[in-house]
C-alpha positions as CSV (number, residue, x, y, z in Angstrom):
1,X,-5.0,7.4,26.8
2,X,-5.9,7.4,22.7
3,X,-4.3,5.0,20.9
4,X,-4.0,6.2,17.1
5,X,-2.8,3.7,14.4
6,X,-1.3,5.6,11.2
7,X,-2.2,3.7,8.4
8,X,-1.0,4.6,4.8
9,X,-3.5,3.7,1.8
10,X,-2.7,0.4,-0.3
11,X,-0.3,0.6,-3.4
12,X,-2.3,2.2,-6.5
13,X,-0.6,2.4,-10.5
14,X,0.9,5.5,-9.9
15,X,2.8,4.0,-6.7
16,X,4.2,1.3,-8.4
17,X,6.0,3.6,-11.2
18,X,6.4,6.1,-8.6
19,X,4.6,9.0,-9.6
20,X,3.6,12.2,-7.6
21,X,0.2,10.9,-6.5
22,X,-1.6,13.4,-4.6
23,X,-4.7,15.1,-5.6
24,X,-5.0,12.5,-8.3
25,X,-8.3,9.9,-7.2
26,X,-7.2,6.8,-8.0
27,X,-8.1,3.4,-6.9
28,X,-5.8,0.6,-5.2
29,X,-4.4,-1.3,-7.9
30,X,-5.2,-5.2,-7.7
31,X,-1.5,-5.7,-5.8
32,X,-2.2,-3.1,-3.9
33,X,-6.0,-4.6,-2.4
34,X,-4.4,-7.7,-2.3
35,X,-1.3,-6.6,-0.4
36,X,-3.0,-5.4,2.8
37,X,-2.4,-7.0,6.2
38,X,-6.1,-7.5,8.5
39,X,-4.8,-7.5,12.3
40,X,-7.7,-9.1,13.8
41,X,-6.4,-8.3,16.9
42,X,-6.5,-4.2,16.5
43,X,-9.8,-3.4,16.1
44,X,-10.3,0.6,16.4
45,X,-13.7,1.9,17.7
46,X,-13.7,4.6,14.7
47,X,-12.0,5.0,11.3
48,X,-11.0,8.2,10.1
49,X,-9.6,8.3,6.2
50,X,-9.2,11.0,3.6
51,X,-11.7,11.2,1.0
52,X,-9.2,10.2,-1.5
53,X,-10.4,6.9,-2.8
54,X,-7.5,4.7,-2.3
55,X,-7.6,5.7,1.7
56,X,-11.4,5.2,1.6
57,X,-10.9,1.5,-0.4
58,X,-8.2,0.8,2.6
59,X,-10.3,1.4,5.5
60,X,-13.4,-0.7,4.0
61,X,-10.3,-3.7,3.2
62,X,-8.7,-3.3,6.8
63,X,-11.8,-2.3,9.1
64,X,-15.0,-3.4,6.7
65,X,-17.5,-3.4,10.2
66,X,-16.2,0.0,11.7
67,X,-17.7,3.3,10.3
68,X,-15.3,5.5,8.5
69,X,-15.3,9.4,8.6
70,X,-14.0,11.3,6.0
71,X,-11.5,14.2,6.9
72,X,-11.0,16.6,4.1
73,X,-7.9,18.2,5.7
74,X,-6.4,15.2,5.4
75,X,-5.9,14.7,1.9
76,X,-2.2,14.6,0.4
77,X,-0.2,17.4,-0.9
78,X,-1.2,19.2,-4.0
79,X,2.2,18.4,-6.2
80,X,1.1,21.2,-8.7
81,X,3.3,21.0,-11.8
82,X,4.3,17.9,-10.6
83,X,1.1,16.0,-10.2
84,X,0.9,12.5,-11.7
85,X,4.6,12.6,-13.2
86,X,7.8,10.8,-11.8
87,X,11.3,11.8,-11.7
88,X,12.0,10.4,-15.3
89,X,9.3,12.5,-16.5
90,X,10.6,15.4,-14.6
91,X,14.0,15.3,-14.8
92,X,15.4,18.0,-16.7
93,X,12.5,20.5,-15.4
94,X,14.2,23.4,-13.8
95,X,11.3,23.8,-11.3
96,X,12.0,20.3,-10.2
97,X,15.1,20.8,-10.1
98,X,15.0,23.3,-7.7
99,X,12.5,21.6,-5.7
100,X,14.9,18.9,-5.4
101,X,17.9,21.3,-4.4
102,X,15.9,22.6,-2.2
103,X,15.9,19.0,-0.3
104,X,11.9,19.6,-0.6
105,X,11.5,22.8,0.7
106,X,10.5,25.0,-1.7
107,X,6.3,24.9,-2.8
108,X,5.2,22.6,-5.6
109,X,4.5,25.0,-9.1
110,X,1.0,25.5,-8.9
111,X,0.5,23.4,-5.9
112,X,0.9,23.8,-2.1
113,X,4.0,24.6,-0.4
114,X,5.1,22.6,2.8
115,X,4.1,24.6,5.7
116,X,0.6,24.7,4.1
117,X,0.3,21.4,3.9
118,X,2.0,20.4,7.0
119,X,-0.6,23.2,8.8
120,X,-3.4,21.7,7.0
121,X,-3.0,18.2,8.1
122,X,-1.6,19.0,11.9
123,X,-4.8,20.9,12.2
124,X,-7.1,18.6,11.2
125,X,-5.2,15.7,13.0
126,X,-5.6,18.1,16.3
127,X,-9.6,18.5,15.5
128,X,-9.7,14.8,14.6
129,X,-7.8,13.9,17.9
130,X,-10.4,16.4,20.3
131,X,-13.4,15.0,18.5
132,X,-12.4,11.2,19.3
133,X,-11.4,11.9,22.4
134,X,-14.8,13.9,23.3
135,X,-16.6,11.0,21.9
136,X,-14.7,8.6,24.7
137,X,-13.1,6.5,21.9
138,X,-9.9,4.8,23.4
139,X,-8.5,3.3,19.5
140,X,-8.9,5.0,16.5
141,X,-7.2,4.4,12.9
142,X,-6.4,6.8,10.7
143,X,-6.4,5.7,6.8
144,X,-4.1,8.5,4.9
145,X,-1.4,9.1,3.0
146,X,2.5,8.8,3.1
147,X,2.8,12.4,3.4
148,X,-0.1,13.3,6.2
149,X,1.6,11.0,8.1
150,X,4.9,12.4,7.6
151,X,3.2,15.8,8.5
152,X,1.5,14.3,11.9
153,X,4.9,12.6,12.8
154,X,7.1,15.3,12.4
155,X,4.7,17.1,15.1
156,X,3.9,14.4,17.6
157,X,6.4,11.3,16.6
158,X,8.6,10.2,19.3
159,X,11.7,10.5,19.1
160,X,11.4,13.5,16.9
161,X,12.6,13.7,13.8
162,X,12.5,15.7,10.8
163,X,9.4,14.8,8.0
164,X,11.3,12.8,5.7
165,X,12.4,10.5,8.7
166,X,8.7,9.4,8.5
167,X,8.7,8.3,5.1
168,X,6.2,4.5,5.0
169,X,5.6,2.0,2.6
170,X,1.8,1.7,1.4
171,X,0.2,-0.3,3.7
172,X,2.4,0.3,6.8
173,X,2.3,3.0,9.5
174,X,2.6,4.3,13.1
175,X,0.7,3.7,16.4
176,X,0.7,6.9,18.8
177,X,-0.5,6.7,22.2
178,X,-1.7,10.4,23.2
């Protein structure tokens, strides 16, 4: 059995005015570092993060002795249009509008469109998942964000539910046992 801790990056500015943070690199704000819980007790044999810089900044906070590999398919969504704005800023935007209608269905402008997203991550969780378990690791972390995890716990999340049932705070998570 693999036991896979879910672990969504600290809070960053754009999180705590809650803008569309996805392809943007930003670093953990100070509250955000300083906001992080350390389990001593859960200790993962590997760390897997996104190359986004607030995921890798997480993993060295949570896990500083345990090597971190960076997934690229595991970045967040590509908001497009909507990139680095909130809802204030958006609101009145026909496009987000629709998106909104939509209940989050319809692509981001310029950006990615759910099931590309939600394929992206699934398969590199998949590859991430063979690899670890090839290598004979028994507990591994995964440092991402809010929405890969969404996108691995629509798939594998018990009991099932749809993506935004999966929506966690920044800091928080999931553990699966596969």
């Amino acid at each position: 059995m693999l036991e896979v801790r879910l672990v969504r990056h600290g809070k960053t500015a754009g999180n705590l005015v809650g803008r569309y943070i996805g392809t943007t690199d930003e670093p953990l704000c100070p509250e955000g570092a300083a906001a992080l819980q350390k389990d001593a007790l859960w200790q993962p044999e590997r760390v897997y993060a996104s190359p986004l810089l607030r995921c890798r900044q997480t993993a060295a906070i949570l896990w500083p002795d345990i090597p971190t590999e960076l997934v690229e398919g595991f970045r967040e969504c590509d908001f497009g249009e909507f990139e680095n704005k909130n809802y204030r800023e958006l609101n009145g935007n026909a496009a987000y509008q629709a998106w909104i209608d939509s209940g989050g269905t319809l692509p981001f402008p310029g950006g990615e469109s759910p099931s590309e997203f939600k394929g992206r991550v699934q398969t590199a969780f998949s590859r991430t998942i063979e690899e670890a378990s090839l290598a004979g690791y028994r507990r591994i972390a995964l440092c991402v964000h809010g929405g890969t995890i969404m996108a691995i716990m629509e798939k594998w999340g018990t009991p099932p539910g749809e993506y935004y049932r999966w929506q966690v705070k920044n800091g928080e998570g999931f553990d699966l046992r596969l």
